[in-house]
C-alpha positions in Angstrom: 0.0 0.0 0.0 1.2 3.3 -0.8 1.5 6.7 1.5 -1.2 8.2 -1.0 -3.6 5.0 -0.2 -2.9 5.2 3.1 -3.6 8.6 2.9 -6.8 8.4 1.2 -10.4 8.0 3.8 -10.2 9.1 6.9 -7.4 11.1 7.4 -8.2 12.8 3.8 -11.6 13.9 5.5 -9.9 14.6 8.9 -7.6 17.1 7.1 -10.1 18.6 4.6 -12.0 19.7 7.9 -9.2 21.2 9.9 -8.8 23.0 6.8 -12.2 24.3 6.5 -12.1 24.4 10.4 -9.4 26.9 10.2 -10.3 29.3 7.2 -13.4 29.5 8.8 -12.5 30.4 11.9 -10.0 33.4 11.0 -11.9 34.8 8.2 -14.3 36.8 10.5 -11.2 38.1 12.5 -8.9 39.0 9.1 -11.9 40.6 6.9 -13.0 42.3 10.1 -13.0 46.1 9.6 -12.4 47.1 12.7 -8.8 45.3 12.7 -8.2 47.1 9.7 -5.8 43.7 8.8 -7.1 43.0 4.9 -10.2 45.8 5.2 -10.3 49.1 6.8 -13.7 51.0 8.9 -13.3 53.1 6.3 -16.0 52.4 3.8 -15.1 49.0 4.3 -12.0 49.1 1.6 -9.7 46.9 0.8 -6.0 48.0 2.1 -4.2 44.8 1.8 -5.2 43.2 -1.6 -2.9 39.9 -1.3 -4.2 38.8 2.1 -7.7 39.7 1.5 -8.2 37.7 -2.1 -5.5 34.5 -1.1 -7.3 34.6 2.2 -10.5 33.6 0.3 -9.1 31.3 -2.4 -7.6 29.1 0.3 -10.6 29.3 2.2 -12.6 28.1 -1.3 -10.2 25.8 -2.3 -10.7 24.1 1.6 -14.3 23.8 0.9 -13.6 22.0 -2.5 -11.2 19.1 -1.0 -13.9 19.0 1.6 -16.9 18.2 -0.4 -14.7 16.1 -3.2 -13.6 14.4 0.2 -17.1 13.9 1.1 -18.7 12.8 -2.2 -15.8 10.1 -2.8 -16.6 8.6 1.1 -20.4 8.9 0.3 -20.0 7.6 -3.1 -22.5 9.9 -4.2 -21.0 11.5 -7.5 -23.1 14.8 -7.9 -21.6 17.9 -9.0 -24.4 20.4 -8.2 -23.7 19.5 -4.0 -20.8 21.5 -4.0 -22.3 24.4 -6.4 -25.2 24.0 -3.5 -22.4 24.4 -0.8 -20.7 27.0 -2.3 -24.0 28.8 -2.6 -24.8 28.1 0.9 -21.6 29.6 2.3 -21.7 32.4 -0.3 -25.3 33.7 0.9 -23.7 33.4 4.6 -20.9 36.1 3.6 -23.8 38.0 2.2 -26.3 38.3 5.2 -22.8 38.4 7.5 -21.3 41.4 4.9 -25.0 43.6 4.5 -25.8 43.1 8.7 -22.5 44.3 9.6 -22.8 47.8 7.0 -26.1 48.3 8.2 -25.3 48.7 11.8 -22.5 50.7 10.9 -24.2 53.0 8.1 -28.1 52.5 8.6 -28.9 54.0 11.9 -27.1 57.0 11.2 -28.4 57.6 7.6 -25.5 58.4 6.1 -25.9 56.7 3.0 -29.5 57.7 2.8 -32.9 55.4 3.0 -32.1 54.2 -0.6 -28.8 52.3 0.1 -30.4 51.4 3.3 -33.3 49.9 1.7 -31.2 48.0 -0.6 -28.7 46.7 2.2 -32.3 45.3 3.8 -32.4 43.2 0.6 -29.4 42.2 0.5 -29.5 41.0 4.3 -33.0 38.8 3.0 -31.6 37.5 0.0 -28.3 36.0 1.9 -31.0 34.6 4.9 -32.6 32.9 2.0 -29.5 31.7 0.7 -28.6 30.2 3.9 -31.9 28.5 4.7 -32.7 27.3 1.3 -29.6 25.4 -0.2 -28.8 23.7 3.6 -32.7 22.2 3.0 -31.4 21.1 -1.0 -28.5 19.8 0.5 -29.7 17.3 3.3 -33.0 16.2 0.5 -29.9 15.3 -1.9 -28.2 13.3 0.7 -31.2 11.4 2.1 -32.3 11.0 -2.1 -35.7 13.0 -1.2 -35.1 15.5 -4.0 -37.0 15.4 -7.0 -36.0 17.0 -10.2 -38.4 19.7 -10.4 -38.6 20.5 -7.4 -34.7 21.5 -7.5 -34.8 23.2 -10.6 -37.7 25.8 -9.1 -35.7 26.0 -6.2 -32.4 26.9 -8.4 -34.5 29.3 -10.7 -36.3 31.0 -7.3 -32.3 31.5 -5.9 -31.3 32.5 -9.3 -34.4 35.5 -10.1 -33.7 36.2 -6.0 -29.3 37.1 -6.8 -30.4 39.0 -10.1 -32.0 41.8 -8.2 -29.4 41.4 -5.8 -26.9 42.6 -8.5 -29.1 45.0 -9.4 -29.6 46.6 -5.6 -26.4 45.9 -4.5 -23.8 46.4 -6.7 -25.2 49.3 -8.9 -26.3 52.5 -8.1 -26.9 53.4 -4.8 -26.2 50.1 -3.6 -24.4 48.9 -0.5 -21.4 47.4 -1.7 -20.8 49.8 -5.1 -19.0 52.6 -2.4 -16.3 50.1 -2.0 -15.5 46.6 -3.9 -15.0 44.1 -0.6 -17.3 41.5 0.9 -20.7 42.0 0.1 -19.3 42.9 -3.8 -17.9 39.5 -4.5 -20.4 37.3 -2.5 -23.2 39.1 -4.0 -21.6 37.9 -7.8 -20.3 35.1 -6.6 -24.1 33.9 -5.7 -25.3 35.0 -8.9 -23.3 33.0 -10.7 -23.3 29.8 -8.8 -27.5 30.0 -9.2 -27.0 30.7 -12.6 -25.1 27.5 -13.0 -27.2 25.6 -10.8 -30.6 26.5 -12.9 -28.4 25.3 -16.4 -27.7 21.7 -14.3 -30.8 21.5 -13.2 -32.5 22.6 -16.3 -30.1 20.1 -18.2 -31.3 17.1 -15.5 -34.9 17.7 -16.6 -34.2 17.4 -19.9 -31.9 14.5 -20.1 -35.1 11.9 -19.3 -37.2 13.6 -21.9 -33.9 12.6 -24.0 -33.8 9.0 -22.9 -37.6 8.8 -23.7 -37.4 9.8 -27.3 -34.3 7.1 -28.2 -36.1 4.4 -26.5 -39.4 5.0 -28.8 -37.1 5.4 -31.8 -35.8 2.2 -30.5 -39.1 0.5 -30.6 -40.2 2.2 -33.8 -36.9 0.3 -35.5 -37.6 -3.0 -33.3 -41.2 -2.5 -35.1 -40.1 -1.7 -38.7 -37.5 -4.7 -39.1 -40.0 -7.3 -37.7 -41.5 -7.3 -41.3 -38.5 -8.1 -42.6 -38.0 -11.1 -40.2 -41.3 -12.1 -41.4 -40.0 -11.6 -45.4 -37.2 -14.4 -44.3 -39.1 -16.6 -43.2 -41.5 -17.0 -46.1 -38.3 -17.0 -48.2 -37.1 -19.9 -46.2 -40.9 -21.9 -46.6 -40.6 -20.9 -50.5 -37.2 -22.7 -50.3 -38.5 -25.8 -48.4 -41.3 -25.9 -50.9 -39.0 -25.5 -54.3 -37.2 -28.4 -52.6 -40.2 -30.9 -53.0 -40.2 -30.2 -56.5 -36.4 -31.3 -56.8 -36.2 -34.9 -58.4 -34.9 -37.6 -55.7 -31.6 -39.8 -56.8 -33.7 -42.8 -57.9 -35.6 -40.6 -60.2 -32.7 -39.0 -61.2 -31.5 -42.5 -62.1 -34.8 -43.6 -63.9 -34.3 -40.3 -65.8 -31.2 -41.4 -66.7 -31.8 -44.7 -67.6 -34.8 -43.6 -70.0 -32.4 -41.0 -71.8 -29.3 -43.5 -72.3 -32.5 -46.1 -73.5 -33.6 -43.6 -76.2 -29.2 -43.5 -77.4 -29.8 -46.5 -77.7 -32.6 -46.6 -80.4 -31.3 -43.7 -82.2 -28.0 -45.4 -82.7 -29.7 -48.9 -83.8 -31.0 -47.5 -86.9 -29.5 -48.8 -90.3 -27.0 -47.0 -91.9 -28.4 -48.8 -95.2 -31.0 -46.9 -95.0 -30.2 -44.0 -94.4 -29.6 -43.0 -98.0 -32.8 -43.9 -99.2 -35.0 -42.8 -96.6 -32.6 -39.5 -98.2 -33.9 -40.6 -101.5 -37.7 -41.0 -100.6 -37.5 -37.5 -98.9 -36.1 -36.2 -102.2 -38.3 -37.7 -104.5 
């Protein structure tokens, strides 16, 4: 056995969650704004670029090996979980992101009732998000989910992150005053519903798919039965024709009958041949 096999099950799994165990837990304290490490009070900028985006991709990555970890144990090969996960932990950044601007920003009304009303939004959207794709999640791992169910639930999540974009990251929304947090999760959810509604869309379609070969493979099991039919009668005309076929000993009598009438032709006499020549003549 190899160090990758031994390697491979649980201790795979044991270190995919300390991962995601760790990422998770010093997130909140580096993207805090009032540590002003990766994101300052200010607006809630950005003022260190390299922590703040390779603090996130190792924290995304983490969740990847996690749920490939997860799906391998489970033996449950479905690549819309982790677009469900990554949704999930998307519209968590997004609730977490809009609650914290609006305690700072809202009650003082410095951004004015619009960017207020449209950090409200935002904060419903990412409770939505968090409720909604955890429910998907444990119907898909206790196989309750039905097909159409999921893809109204993708297309509800997808219709609820376009107006998100809309509110949030144009005009006077939120997160358009600074590119941080609430900016990327807000997209990030977007997309990831976008995909979801595609792969759920395609799911729906795929039986509908199935359906029309198997009648086209009925409709060809259907047209070539004539045709078995056609070799068969060939076959009877053959057994038939054979009936007709002479057996050996009439073949032989046949035989016999034709060498006989040689015979009498060649026992005429030459004599007589001249004047039956004559007669005809005459």
């Amino acid at each position: 056995m190899t160090i990758l096999e031994k390697f491979q099950g649980r201790n795979e799994s044991v270190t995919a969650s300390l991962l995601v165990i760790f990422w998770a837990a010093s997130l909140p304290f580096i993207m805090d704004p009032s540590n002003n490490i990766a994101i300052t009070s200010n607006n809630f900028a950005i003022v260190n670029a390299n922590l703040y985006f390779f603090s996130w991709a190792a924290f995304g990555y983490s969740l990847l090996i996690f749920t490939q970890v997860a799906l391998e144990i489970a033996a449950k090969p479905n690549g819309k979980i982790a677009k469900w996960f990554g949704l999930l932990v998307s519209s968590i950044i997004v609730v977490a992101s809009s609650s914290q601007y609006g305690n700072v920003s809202c009650p003082s009304e410095v951004d004015g009732l619009s960017t207020c009303g449209r950090n409200s939004y935002a904060i419903s959207v990412g409770a939505l998000g968090l409720v909604i794709p955890a429910i998907v999640l444990v119907l898909t791992m206790v196989k309750k989910m039905a097909a159409k169910l999921e893809f109204a639930i993708s297309f509800l999540m997808f219709l609820l992150y376009i107006f998100a974009v809309g509110l949030v990251t144009f005009g006077d929304g939120p997160a358009i005053k600074s590119v941080s947090n609430l900016y990327f999760s807000t997209w990030v959810g977007f997309a990831l519903s976008l995909m979801l509604t595609f792969d759920c869309f395609k799911g729906l379609m795929e039986p509908e798919t199935e359906k029309v070969v198997e009648e086209d493979n009925e409709d060809f099991e259907v047209a070539s039965t004539p045709v078995i039919e056609d070799f068969n009668e060939v076959e009877t005309r053959i057994e038939e024709d054979r009936k007709f076929v002479p057996s050996q000993e009439q073949a032989r009598t046949g035989k016999d009958w034709q060498d006989q009438s040689d015979d009498e032709d060649k026992s005429v006499d030459p004599d007589t041949i001249g004047d039956d020549y004559e007669e005809t003549e005459v």
